[in-house]
N, C-alpha and C positions, 0 to 999 in steps of 0.2 A: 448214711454213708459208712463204708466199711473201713478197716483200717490195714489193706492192704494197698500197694499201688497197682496201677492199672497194667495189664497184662500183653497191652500194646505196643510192639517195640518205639523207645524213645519217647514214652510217653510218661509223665511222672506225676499224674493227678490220682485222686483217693478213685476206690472203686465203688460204686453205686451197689448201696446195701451191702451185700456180700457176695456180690456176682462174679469177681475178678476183674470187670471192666468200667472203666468210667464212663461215664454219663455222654462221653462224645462215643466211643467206639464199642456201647455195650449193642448198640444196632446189629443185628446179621453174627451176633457171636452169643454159643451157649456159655449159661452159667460157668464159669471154675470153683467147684468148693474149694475150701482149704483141707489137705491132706488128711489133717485130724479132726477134721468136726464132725461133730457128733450127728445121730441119727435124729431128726426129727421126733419122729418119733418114740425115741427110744426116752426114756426119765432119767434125767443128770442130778447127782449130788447138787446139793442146796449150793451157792457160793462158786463153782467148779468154772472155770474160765470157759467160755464157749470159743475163744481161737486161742492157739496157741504161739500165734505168730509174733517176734517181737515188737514192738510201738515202733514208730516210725518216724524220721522227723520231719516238720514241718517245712518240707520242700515246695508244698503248694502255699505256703503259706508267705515264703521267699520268693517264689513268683508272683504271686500277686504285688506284693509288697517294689516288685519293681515294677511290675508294669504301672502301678499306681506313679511311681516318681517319675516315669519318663512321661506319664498324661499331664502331670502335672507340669514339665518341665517343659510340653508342649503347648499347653494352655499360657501358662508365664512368655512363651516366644510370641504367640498369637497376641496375646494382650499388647505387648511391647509393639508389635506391627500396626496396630488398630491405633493404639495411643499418637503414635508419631505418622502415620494417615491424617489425622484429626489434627493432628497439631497444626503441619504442613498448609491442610485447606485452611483453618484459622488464621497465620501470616499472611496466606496469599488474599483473605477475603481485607484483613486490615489492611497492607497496602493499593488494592485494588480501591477502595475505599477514599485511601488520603490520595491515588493518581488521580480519580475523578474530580476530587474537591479544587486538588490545584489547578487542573489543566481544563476545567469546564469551562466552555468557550461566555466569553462573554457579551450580553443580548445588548450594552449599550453599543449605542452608534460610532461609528468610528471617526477620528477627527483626522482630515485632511490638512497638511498645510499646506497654503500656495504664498506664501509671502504676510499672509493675513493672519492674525492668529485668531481663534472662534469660529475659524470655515468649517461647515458640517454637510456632507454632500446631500445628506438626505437619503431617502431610502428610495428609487426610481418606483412610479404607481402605488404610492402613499397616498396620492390625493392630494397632496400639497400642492400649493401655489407653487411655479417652479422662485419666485422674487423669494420667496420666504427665507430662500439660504442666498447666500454671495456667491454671483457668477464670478468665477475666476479671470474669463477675460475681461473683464470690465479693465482689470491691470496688468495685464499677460497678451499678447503680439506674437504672432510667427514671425522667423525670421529666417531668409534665406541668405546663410553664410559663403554657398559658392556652388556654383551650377556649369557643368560643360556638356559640351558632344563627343566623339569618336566615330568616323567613320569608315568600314572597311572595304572598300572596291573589289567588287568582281572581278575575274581576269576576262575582258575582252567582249565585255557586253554593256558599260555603261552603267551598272547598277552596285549596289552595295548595301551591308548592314549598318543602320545608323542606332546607337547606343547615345542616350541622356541619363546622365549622372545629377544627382545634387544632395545639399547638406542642406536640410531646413529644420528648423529648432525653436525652442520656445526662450522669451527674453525673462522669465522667472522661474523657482523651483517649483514646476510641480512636472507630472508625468500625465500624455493623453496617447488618444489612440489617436494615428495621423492617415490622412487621405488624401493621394496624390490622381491627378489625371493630367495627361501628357497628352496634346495633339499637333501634328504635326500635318501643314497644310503648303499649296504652291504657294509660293510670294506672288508668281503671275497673276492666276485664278481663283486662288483661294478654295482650290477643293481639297478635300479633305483627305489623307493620304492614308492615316492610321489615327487612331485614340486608344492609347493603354493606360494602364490603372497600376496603382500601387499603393497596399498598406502596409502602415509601419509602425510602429511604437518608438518616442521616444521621450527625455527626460533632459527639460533645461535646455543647455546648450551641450549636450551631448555632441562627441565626434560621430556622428552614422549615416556615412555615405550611402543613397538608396538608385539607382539605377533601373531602367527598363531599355527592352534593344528590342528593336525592329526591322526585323528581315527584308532581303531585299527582295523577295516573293510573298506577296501578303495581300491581304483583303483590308479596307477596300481597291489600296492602286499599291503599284511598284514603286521601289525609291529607287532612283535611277540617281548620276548625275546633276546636279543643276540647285538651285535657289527653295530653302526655306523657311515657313517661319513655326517656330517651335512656343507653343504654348504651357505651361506649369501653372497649375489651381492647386492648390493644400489648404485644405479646413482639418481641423481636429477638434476633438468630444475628448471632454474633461468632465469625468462621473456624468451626471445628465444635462449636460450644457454642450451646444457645439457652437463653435466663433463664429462670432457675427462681423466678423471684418476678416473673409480667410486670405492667402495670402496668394497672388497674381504674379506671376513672370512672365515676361513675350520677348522674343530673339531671334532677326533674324539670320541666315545662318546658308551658306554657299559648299556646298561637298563636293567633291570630286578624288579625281589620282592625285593630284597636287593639294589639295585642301581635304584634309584628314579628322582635324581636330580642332575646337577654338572654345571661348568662353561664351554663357548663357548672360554674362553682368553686362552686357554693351550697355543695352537699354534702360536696365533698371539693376543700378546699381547693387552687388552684393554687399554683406557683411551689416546692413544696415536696418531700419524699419523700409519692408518693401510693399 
């Protein structure tokens, strides 16, 4: 390496051997001797400086020296990035950790109460005897709290929509799924006019009025006018057990323009074991 600079505008690295250019831009450019150097050829006093240019200072030496501190200060930023990366996933694996420990479902069986304490419903298709656990109704009763009609007449043909309301409920705490059918037949002949259905869910003696309506156009006959009698069956399933005593109401019941509406309790009375 020579100890001039390089001869390329705004460039300030030493020049390769003694060429005038450095090592990036001696490409594609002739040598530059220095003004005064000597002939190759020619034989120089022992000692006699071969350039005469004066030293120079260590400009490449200052750049280096910086580029060095910003790789450095670049590497310190990157580390610092990596470090608190790593850290991040390490919190997130520790509380992901203690959420699973806490909130991991738990495989024992769950305890039901219906009034009894130690009722265990059992797991349905265990294979178990269903006697092995306590049938809930053995001590549990539907109970039908109040039951009506509404009837809406046609204008000017004798027929109308008939709507049956009612409240049926269980006489202890527990919670089932409930099943109503509704038929509604002549008091004359006894044929069959409509059969609807209705499920429900309820809990105890809950307030939950459950209703179905029956048009006055329907399969299998028309409600017209006139006399009849209104049926109500409710069973309900409690985990894997369904009542073995479900609960019956029969009423019967006269519609028209003048008779609108009445109660379902004539026969068998409401509010009570029915």
């Amino acid at each position: 390496m020579g100890n001039r600079r390089c001869a390329a505008e705004g460039c300030n690295a030493l020049e390769f051997r003694s060429e005038g250019w450095c090592q990036r831009h001696r490409g594609g450019n002739d040598p530059i001797l220095p003004a005064n150097a000597p002939n190759w050829w020619e034989e120089q006093p022992e000692g006699a400086p071969l350039l005469a240019t004066p030293p120079l200072q260590p400009v490449e030496e200052e750049e280096h020296s910086h580029i060095r501190m910003q790789a450095a200060e670049e590497k310190s930023i990157g580390a610092r990035i990596t470090e608190g990366v790593l850290g991040l996933f390490f919190v997130i694996a520790i509380f992901s950790g203690a959420f699973e420990t806490s909130y991991a479902p738990d495989s024992s069986p769950t305890v039901i109460s219906n009034g009894n304490e130690g009722f265990n419903p059992g797991t349905p298709g265990s294979g178990l005897a269903q006697d092995t656990y306590t049938n809930p109704w053995n001590d549990c009763s539907i109970v039908m709290y109040d039951a009506w009609w509404s009837y809406y007449p046609a204008a000017a043909n004798d027929s109308g929509n008939l709507a049956i309301t009612w409240d049926a409920d269980i006489n202890c705490p527990i919670a089932a799924d409930m099943y109503a059918t509704i038929t509604i037949e002549t008091a004359s002949e006894n044929d069959t006019v409509r059969v609807l259905t209705n499920d429900f869910w309820t809990y105890s003696d809950n307030w939950d009025n459950m209703s179905v309506f029956a048009t006055a156009d329907g399969l299998p006959g028309q409600i017209v006018d006139g006399t009849y009698t209104i049926s109500i069956l409710v069973t309900g399933t409690h985990s894997i057990y369904r009542t073995n005593a479900p609960l019956f109401l029969q009423a019967s019941i006269t519609v028209g323009e003048d008779s609108t509406t009445g109660s379902l309790c004539t026969d068998h009375p409401c509010g009570v074991l029915s």
